[in-house]
N, C-alpha and C positions, 0 to 999 in steps of 0.2 A: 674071983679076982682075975683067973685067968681069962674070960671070958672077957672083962674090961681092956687086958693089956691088948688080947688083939682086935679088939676095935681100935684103941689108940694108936696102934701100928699101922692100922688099916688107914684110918682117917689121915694120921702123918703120910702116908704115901701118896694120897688121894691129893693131900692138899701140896707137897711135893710137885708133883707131874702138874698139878692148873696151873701152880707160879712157873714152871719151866715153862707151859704154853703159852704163858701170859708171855715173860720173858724172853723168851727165845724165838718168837713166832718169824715169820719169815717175813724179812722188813725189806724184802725186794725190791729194787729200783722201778721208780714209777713214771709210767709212759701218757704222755700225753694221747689220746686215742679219738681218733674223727670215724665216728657210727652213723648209720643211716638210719634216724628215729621211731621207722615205725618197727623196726626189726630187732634194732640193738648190733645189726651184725658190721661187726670192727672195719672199717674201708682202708685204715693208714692208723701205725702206732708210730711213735718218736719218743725221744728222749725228754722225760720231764723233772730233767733236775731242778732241785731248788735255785729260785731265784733267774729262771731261764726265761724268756718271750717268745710269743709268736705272736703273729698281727692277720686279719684277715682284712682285706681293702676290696670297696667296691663301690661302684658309681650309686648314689643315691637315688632314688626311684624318687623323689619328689624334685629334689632342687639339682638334679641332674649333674650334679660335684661331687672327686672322690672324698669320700670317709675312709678312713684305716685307723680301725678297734686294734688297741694292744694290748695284751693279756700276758699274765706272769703269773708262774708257778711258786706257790709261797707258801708252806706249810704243809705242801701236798695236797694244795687247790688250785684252783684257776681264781684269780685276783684280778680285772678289771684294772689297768694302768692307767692309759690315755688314752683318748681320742683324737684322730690328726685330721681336720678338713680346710677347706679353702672358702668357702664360700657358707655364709647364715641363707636360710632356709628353714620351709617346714621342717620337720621331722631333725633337728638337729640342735644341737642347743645353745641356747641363744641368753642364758645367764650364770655366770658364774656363781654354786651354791658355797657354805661353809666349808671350809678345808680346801676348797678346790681351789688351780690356780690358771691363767690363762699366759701363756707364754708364744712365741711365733715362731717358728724354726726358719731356717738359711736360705728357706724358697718364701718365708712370708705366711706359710701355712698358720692356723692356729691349733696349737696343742694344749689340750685342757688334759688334765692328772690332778691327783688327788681325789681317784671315786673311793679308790680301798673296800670296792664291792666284790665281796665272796659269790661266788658260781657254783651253784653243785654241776651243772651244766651249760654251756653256750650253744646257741642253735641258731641255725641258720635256714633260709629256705634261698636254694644256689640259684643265681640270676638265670634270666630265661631272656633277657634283653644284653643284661651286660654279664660280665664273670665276677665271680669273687676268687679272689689271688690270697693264696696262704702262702705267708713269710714264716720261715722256721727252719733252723738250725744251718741259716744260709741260703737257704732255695725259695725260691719263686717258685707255687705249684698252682698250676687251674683248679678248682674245684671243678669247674663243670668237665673239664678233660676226666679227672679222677672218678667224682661221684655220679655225676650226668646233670642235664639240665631239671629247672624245678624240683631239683633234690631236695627232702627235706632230713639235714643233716645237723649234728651236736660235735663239740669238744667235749671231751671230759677226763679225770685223770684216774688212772684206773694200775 
């Protein structure tokens, strides 16, 4: 019998400490993090509170007009907002699907939302013609000043 009680003591402890670690794990605040893909190695971390944005803008390689992707941190992913451009072209879209809607901002721009596309990651490969400009937590930053040119780099939230 005795042999019983201390397994049962054993096991209650055992299962004790996994709820504590399940529980208690450390729910650290999560940084939005721009990596250069072939390495994984972190170039810029920032603040990725829920419900936060950043936008990466850059001149389109086909229809030669800016695009600016905006992205939001939503459950502790990156979530696919809007997209803001001025001009239809290849490589850009040119119908508006279910859920989505198409509205015009104060300069005329057209902003379509409504993707509600989950991202394990965003990736980029950094202009070699023109820059792509990251908007986030107020700044304007170069990517190509940051990561270099023809960089092939990711967001992600980590």
């Amino acid at each position: 019998m005795r042999k019983y009680s201390i397994a049962a003591v054993i096991a209650l402890a055992i299962t004790a400490v996994m709820l504590c670690l399940n529980s208690c794990e450390d729910k650290g605040d999560k940084k939005i993090v721009l990596c250069y893909s072939d390495t994984d190695e972190i170039i810029a971390s920032f603040e990725g509170d829920e419900g936060s944005e950043f936008s990466v803008e850059f001149i389109h390689s086909v229809n030669q007009s800016p695009v600016k992707d905006v992205f939001r941190v939503e459950n502790g992913q990156i979530v696919a907002a809007r997209t803001i451009y001025s001009a239809f072209g290849a490589g850009v879209q040119t119908e508006i699907e279910d859920g989505q809607k198409l509205e015009f901002d104060e300069d005329g721009n057209m902003v379509v939302s409504g993707f509600d596309i989950v991202f394990p990651r965003v990736d980029y490969l950094v202009g070699t013609v023109s820059d792509h400009i990251l908007e986030i937590q107020g700044e304007s930053i170069s990517l190509r000043d940051l990561c270099g040119r023809n960089a092939h780099v990711y967001f992600a939230i980590r």
